[in-house]
C-alpha positions as CSV (number, residue, x, y, z in Angstrom):
1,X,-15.9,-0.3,25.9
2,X,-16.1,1.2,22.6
3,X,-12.5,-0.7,21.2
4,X,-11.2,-4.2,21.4
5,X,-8.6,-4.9,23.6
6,X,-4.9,-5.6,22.1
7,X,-5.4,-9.4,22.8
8,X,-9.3,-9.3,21.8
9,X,-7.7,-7.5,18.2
10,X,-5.0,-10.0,17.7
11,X,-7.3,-13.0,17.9
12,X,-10.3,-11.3,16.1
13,X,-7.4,-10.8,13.1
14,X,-6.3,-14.0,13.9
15,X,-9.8,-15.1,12.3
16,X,-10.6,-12.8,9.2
17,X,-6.7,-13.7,8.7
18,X,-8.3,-17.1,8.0
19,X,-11.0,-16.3,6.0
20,X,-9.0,-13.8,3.8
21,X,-6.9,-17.2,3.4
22,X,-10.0,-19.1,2.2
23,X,-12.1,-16.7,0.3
24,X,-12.5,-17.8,-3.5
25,X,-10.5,-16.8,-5.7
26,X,-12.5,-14.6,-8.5
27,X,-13.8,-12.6,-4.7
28,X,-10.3,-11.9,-4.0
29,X,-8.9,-10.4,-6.8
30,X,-12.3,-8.4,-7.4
31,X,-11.4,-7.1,-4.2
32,X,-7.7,-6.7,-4.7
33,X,-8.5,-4.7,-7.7
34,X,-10.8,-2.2,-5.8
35,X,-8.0,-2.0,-3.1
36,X,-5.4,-1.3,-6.0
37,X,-8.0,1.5,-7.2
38,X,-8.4,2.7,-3.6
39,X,-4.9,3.6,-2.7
40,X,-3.8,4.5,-6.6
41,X,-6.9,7.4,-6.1
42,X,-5.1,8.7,-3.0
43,X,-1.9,8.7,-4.4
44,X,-3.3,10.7,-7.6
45,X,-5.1,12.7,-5.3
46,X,-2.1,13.9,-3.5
47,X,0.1,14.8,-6.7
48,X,-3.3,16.5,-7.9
49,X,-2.8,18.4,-4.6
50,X,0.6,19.4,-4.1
51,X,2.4,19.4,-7.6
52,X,2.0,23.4,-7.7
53,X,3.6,23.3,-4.0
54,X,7.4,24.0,-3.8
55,X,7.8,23.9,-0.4
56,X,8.6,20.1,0.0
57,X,7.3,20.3,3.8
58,X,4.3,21.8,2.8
59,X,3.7,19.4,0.4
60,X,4.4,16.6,2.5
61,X,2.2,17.6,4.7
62,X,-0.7,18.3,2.7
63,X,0.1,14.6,1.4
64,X,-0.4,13.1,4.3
65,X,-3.6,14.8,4.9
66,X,-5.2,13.0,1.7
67,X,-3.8,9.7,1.3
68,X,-4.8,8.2,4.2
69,X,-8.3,7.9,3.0
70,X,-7.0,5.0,0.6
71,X,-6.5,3.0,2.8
72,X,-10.1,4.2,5.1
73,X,-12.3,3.3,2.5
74,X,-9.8,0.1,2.2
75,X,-11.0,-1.1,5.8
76,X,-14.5,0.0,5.6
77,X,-15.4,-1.2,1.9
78,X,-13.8,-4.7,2.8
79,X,-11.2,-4.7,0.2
80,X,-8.2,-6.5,0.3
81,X,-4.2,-5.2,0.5
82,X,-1.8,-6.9,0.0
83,X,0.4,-4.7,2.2
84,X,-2.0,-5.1,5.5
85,X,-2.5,-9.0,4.6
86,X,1.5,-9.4,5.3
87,X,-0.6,-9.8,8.5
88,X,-2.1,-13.0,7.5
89,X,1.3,-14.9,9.0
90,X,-0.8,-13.7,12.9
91,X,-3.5,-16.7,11.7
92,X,-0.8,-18.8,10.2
93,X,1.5,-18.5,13.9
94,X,-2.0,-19.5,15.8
95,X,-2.8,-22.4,13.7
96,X,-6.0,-21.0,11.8
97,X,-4.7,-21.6,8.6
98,X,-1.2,-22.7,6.6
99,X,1.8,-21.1,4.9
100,X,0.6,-22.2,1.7
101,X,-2.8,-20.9,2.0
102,X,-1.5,-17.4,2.6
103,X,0.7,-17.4,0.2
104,X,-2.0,-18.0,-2.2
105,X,-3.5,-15.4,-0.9
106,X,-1.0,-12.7,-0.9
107,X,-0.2,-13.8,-4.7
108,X,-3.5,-13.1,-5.8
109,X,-3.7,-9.6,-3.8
110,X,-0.6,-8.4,-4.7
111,X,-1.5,-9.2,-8.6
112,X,-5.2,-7.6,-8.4
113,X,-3.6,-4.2,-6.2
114,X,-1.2,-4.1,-9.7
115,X,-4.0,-4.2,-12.3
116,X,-6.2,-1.4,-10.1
117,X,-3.4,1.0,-9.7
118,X,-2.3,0.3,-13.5
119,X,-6.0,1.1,-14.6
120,X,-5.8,4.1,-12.8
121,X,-2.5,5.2,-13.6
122,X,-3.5,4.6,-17.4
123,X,-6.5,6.3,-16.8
124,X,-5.0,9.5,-15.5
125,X,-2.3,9.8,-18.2
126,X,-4.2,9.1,-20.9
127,X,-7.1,10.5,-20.7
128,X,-6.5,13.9,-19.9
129,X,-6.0,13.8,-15.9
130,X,-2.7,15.3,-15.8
131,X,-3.4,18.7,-17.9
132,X,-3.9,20.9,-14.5
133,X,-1.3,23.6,-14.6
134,X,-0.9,23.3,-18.3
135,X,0.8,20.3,-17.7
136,X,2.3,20.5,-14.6
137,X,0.8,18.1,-12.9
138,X,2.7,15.2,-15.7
139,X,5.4,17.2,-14.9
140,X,5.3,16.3,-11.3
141,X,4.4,13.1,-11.5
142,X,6.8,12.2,-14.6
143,X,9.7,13.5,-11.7
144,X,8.3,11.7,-8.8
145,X,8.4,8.0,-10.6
146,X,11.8,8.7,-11.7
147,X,12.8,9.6,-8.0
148,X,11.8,6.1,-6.9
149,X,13.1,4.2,-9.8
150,X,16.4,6.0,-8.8
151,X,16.4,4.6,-4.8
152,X,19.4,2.4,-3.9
153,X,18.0,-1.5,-3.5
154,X,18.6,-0.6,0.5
155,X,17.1,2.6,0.9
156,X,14.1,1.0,-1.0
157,X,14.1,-1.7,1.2
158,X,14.3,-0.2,4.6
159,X,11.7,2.8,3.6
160,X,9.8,-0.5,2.9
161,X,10.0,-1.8,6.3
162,X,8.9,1.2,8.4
163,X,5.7,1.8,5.7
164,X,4.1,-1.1,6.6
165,X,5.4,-1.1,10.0
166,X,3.0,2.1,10.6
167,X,0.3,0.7,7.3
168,X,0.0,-2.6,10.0
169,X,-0.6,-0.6,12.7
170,X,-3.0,1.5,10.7
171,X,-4.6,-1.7,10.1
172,X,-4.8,-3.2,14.0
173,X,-5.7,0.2,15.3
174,X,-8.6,0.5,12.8
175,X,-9.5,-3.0,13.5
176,X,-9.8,-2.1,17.1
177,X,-12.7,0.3,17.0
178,X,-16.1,-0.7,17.2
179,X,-17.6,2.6,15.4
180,X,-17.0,4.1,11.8
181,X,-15.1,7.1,13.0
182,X,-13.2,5.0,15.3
183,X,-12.1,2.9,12.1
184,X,-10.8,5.5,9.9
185,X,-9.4,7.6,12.5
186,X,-7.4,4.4,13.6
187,X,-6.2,3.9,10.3
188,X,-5.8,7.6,9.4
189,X,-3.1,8.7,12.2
190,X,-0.1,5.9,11.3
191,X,-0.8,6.2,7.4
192,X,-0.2,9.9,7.7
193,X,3.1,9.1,9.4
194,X,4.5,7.3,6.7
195,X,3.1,9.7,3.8
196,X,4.8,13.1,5.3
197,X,8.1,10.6,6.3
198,X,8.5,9.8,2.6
199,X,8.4,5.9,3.1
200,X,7.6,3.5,0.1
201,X,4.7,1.8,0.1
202,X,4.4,-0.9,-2.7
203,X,1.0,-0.9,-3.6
204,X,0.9,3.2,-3.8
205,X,4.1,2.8,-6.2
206,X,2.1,0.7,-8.6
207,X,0.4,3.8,-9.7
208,X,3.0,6.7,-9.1
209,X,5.6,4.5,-11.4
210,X,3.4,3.4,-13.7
211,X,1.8,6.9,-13.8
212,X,5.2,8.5,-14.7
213,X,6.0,6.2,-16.9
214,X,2.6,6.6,-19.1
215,X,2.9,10.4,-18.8
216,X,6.1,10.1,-20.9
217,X,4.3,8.0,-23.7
218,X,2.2,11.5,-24.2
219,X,4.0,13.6,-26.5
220,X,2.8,16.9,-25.4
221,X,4.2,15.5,-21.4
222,X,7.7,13.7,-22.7
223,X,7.8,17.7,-24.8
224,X,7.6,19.1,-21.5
225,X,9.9,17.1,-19.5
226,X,12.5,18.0,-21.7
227,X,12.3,21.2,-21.6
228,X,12.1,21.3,-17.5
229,X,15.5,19.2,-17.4
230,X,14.0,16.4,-15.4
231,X,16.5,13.3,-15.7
232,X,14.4,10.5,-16.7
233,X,17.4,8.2,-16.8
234,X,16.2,6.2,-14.3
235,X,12.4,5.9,-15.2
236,X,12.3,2.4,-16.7
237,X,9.4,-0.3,-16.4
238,X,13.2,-2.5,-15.7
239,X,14.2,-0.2,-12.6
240,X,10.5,0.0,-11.5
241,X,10.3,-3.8,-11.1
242,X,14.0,-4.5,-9.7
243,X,15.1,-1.3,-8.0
244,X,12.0,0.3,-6.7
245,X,8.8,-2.8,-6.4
246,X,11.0,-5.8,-5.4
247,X,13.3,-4.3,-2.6
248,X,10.3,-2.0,-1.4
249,X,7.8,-5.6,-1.9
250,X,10.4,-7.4,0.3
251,X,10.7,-4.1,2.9
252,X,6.7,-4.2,2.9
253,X,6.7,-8.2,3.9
254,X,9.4,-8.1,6.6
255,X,8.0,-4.6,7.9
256,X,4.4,-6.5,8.3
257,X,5.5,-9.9,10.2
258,X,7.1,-7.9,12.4
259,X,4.2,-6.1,13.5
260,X,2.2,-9.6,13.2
261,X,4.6,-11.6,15.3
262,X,4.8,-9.2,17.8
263,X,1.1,-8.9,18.2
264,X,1.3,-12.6,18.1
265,X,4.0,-13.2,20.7
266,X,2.6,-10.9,23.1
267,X,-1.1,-11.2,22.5
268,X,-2.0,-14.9,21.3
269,X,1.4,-17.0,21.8
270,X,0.0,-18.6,25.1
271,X,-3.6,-19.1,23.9
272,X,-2.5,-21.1,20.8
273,X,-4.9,-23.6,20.2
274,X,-3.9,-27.5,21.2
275,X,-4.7,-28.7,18.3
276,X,-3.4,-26.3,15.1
277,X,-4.5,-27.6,11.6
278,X,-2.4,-29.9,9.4
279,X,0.2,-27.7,7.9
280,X,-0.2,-30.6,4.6
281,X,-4.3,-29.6,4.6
């Protein structure tokens, strides 16, 4: 067969959830920061795309299209995501590594994914990016970052969950090919669920925000802006961090153990090793 089986996938991520929990740290955040690059290129991709589009169903679909590649590139380059290593808690359930260790290694991913999409979202707004359309395409993004800085803590949270319900899946179903089509295709279909749905996806939001948020530092952009009418109440590095990364962070984590304990539960749970590792190791 050209695929793993569900229980041959679970216990194959089962093991490179362990060794994401034990690579060294200067690897990890080299890779974290590629990943963080990754996914901020397909979400400046997609308002590259679409910010000339009006119809918002056209746009979304054209979205999910083009972002998906992210997180393609993400599987085949070997980078790491904070978003798909939620499902690191599948190794820590079957006793291939500890809490702590995961932990670890989601803090270290999470903080590399920031400083990638930051670069990029610097990049971009700095450096001349955002001038398609005369403009326009600051424009667009400016209006997008404040749209997410203006979600309700719950709406954040829940479009959370089902994002890396279906990024998770993404991540298992690419997982469980054997050939390089097989692998982006797997993680193509669910990504491009959650794009044209409109979900929130944490690492993606550390370059839309922040994008936003450096295209009003640029004169000729904030100019603009103004004379559009586009509220910018709610753009704030404040509401960024406490009403859009934290609730969508914490939507992101619970929406990912789900999908891990499942697998787990259903997959693994009665082929748990007898002798799990120290939990104090």
């Amino acid at each position: 067969m050209n695929l793993f089986t569900p229980a041959e996938l679970t216990e194959n991520y089962a093991k490179a959830g362990k060794a994401k929990a034990e690579k060294p740290l200067g690897q990890l955040f080299a890779l974290a920061v590629l990943a963080g690059l990754l996914i901020g290129f397909g979400a400046a991709v997609c308002n590259t795309a679409v910010h000339t589009i009006s119809d918002v169903s056209a746009a979304r679909i054209v979205s999910g299209l083009l972002f998906p590649f992210g997180l393609g590139m993400v599987m085949l380059l070997g980078a790491e995501l904070f978003t798909g290593n939620v499902m690191i808690g599948i190794s820590v359930l079957n006793g291939d590594t500890t809490a702590g260790k995961m932990l670890r290694n989601w803090a270290v991913v999470y903080l590399g994914n920031f400083v990638g999409a930051l670069v990029l979202a610097a990049g971009c707004a700095f450096f001349g990016q955002m001038e398609y359309s005369h403009g326009g395409l600051a424009l667009y993004t400016i209006k997008a970052a404040a749209g997410k800085c203006a979600l309700s803590f719950p709406n954040a949270l829940v479009l959370g969950i089902f994002c890396n319900i279906l990024v998770c899946a993404g991540v298992l179903c690419s997982n469980s090919a054997k050939d390089t089509a097989g692998r982006v295709l797997g993680a193509y279909i669910p990504v491009a669920f959650f794009v044209i749905c409109g979900f929130e996806h944490s690492v993606a939001n550390m370059y839309y925000v922040p994008a936003g948020l450096f295209a009003l530092r640029v004169p000729k952009y904030a100019a603009l802006a103004a004379e559009a009418g586009i509220d910018v109440s709610a753009l704030t590095w404040g509401n960024f961090f406490l009403r859009n990364l934290l609730p969508v962070t914490l939507g992101n984590i619970l929406g990912g153990l789900a999908v891990g304990v499942t697998m787990w539960a259903c997959h693994l749970k009665n082929h748990r090793r007898a002798n799990p590792i120290d939990p104090a190791s």
